[in-house]
N, C-alpha and C positions, 0 to 999 in steps of 0.2 A: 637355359637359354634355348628357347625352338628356334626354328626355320626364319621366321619374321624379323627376330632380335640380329641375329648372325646376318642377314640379308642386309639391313637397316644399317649394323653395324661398315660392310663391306664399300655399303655406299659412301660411309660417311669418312673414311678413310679413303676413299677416289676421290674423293671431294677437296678433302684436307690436300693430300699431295698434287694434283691441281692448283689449291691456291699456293703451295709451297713453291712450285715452278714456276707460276707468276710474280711470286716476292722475288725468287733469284733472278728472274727475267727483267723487273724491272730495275733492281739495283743494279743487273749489269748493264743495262742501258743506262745509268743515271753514269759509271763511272767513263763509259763508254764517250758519251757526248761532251766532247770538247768547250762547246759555246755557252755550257751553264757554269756558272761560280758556284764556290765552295758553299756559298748560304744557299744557295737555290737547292743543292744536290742535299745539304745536310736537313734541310727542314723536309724536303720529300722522305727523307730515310724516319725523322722523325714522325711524321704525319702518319708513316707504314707501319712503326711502331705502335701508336696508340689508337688509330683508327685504319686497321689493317686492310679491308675486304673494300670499304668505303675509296681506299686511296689509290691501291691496287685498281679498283674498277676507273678512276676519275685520271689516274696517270694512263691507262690503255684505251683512255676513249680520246683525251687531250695532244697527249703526244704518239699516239700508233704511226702514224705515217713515217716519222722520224723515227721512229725505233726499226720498221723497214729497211728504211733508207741505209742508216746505221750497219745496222746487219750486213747488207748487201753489201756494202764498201768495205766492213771487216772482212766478208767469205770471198771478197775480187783480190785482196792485197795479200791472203796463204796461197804460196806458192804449191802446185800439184804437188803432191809425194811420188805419184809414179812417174811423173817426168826428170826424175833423178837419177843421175847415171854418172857413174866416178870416171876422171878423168882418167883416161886412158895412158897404158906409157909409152914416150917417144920414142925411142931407143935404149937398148942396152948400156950404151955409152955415156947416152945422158942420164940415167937413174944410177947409173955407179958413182958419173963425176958429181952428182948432186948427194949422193951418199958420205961421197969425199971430202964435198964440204959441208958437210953436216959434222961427220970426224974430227974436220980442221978446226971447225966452232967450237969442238968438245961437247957436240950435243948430243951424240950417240958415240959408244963404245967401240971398240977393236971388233968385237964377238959380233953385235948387232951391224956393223960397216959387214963383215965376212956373209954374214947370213943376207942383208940386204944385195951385196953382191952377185951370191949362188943365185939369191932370187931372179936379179935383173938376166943372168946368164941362162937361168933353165928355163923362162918366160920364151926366149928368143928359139930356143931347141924344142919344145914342149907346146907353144904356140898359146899359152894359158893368159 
């Protein structure tokens, strides 16, 4: 195998996985859009089946705008990750009384109520 074949080769595997992102791209836009039926979305999957590159090209020229669109309104509706921040605690008083009745439910243990206690108590002294 020289230099050519191996070259030839590299490309043709950029190529391949290219159109492989395009087949996942457009089937998650087909599951993605709400306003197509079951037959519309299944006959496109079949169409990508047996005439792959042909359909792949004729689904991204037909409906690109909407698969835009799409997109944009799935990446507006995830919420940040970094704007997450745990709710902070009110008081000591209120994370023990609320431990108490976690106890009283039977939803936490004797040991786990003592340990959530110490917590609530060295939070307040430790400032944590």
């Amino acid at each position: 195998m020289g230099f050519g074949d191996f070259f030839w080769f590299l490309l043709w595997i950029c190529y391949f996985t290219a159109y492989v992102f395009v087949v996942f791209l457009v089937i998650g836009d087909l599951f993605r859009d709400h306003r197509l039926n079951g037959w519309v979305k299944a006959l496109w999957i079949i169409f990508l089946i047996f005439v792959p590159f042909l359909t792949a090209l004729v689904y991204m020229i037909a409906r690109g705008k909407g698969m835009a669109e799409r997109s944009a309104a799935g990446n507006r509706s995830v919420p940040e990750a970094d704007d997450y921040r745990p709710a902070s605690s009110r008081t000591p008083a209120a994370d023990i009384a609320q431990a108490k009745a976690l106890l009283d439910a039977g939803t936490i243990s004797a040991g786990e109520f003592d340990a959530l206690k110490s917590k609530a108590l060295g939070n307040q002294y430790f400032g944590a």
